[in-house]
C-alpha positions as CSV (number, residue, x, y, z in Angstrom):
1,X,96.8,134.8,122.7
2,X,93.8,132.0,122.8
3,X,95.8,129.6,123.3
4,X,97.6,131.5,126.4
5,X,94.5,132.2,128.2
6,X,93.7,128.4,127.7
7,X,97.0,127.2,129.3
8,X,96.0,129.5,131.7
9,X,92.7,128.1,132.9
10,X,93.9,124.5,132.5
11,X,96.5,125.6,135.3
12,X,94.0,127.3,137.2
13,X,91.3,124.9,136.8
14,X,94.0,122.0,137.8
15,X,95.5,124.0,141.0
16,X,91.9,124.2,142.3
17,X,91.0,120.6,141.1
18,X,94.4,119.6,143.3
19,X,93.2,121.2,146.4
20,X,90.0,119.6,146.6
21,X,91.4,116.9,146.2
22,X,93.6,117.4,148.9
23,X,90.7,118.3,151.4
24,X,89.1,115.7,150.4
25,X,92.0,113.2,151.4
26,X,93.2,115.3,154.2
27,X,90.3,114.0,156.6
28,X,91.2,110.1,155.8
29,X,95.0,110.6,156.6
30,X,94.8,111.4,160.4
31,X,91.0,110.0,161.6
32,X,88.0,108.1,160.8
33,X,84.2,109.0,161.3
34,X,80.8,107.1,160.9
35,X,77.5,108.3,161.5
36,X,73.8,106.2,162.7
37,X,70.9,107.9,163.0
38,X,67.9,108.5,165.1
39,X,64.2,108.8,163.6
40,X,61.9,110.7,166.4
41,X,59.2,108.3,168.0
42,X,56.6,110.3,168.4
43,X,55.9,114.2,167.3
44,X,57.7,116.9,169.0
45,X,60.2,114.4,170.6
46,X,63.1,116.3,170.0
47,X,61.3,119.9,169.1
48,X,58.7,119.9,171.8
49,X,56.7,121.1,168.3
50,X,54.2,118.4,167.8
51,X,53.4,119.3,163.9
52,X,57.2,118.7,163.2
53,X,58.7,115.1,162.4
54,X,62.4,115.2,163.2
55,X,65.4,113.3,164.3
56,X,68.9,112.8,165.4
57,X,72.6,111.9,163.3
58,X,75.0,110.9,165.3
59,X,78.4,111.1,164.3
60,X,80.7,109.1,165.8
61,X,84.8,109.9,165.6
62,X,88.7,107.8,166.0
63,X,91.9,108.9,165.5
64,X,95.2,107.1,164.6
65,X,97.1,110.6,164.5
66,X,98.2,111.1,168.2
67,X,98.7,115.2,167.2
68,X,94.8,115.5,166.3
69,X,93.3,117.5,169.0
70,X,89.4,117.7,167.7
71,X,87.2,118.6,164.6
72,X,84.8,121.4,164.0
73,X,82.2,120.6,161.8
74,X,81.0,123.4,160.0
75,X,78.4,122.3,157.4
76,X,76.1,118.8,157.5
77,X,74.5,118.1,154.1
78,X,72.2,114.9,154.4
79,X,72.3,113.7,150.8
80,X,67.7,112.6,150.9
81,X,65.5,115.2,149.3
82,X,62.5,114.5,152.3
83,X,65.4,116.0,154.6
84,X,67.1,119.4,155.9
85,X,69.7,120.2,158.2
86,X,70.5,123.6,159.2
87,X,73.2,124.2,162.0
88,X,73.2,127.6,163.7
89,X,76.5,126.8,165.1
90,X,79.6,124.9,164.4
91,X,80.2,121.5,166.6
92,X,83.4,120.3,168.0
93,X,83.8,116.8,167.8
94,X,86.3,115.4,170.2
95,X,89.2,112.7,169.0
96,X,90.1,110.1,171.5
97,X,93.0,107.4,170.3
98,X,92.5,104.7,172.5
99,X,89.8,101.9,171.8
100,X,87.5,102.2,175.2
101,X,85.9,106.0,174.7
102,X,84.3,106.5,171.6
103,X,83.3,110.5,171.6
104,X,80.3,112.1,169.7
105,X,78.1,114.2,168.5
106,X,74.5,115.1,167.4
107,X,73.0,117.0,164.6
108,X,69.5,117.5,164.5
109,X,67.1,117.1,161.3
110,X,63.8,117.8,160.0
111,X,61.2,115.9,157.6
112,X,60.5,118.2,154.8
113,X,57.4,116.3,154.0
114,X,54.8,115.7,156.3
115,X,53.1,112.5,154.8
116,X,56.7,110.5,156.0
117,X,56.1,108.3,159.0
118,X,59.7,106.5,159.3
119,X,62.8,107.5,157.0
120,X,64.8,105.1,156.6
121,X,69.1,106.7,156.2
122,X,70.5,103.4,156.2
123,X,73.4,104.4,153.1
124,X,72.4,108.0,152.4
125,X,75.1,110.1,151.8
126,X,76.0,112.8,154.2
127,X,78.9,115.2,153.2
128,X,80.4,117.0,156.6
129,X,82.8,120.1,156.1
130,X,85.2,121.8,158.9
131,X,88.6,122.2,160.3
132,X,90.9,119.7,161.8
133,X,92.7,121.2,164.9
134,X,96.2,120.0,166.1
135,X,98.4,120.1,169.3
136,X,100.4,122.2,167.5
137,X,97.5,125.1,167.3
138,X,97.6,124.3,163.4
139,X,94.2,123.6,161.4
140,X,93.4,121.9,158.0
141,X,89.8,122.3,156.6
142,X,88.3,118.9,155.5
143,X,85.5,117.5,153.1
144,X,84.3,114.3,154.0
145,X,81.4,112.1,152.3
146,X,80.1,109.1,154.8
147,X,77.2,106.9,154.3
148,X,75.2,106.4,157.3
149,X,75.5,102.9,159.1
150,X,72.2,102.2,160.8
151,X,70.2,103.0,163.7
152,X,72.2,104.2,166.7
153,X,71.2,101.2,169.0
154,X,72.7,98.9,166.2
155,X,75.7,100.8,166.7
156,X,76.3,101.0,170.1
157,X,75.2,97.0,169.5
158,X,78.2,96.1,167.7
């Protein structure tokens, strides 16, 4: 009987070990995504709060799968403990496959500690979770985790 139930959580713990996997994949197979950052230049920049320290991710998307219509991004998790994002809604992030447009969006943050002056994200972690939306009116959720790239005028630089 023991050794019954074990079988049956290895299979269990394996099916569920599988599909993360899969979600985790699913994201690479039809796009690709990169992210740069803003850090806010002076208080209440973005907030119009002057006592909060915030700034800007940008997350910048491509597509090599012509049937990928768009993105919604459901959860941001910035991967620095001085940091916090909340969104209060989900974000659609556009897919364009040729080379000229270059779609994307903006998440907000805010500095958690108030002795920080500049952050530097250059290689944090941020993990983004949503739903992949076809032409066809299908959708495939998606874990991705990116490291960040830079500053957003090094991006746009390159």
């Amino acid at each position: 009987m023991l050794i019954l139930v074990l079988i049956i959580c290895l299979c269990i713990g394996s099916y569920y070990f599988w599909i993360t996997k899969q979600r985790n994949e699913r994201f690479a197979n039809h796009g690709q995504m990169s992210i740069s950052y803003l850090f806010q230049e002076r208080p209440g920049q973005y907030s119009g709060d002057r006592s909060i320290k915030s700034g800007v991710l940008v997350i910048h998307s491509r597509s090599h799968d012509e049937k990928l219509k768009h993105a919604t991004i459901k959860h941001v998790h910035l991967q620095h403990p001085d940091l916090r994002i909340h969104l209060e809604q989900s974000l659609a992030l556009p897919f364009q496959h040729d080379e000229l447009s270059k779609p994307e969006v903006s998440v907000r943050y805010k500095v958690i500690k108030n002795d920080i002056d500049t952050v530097d994200l250059t290689g944090v972690n941020t993990t983004i979770t949503g739903k992949l939306h076809f032409l066809s009116g299908a959708s495939k959720t998606f874990k991705v985790t990116i490291p960040i790239s830079g500053l957003y005028q090094e991006q746009g630089q390159n």
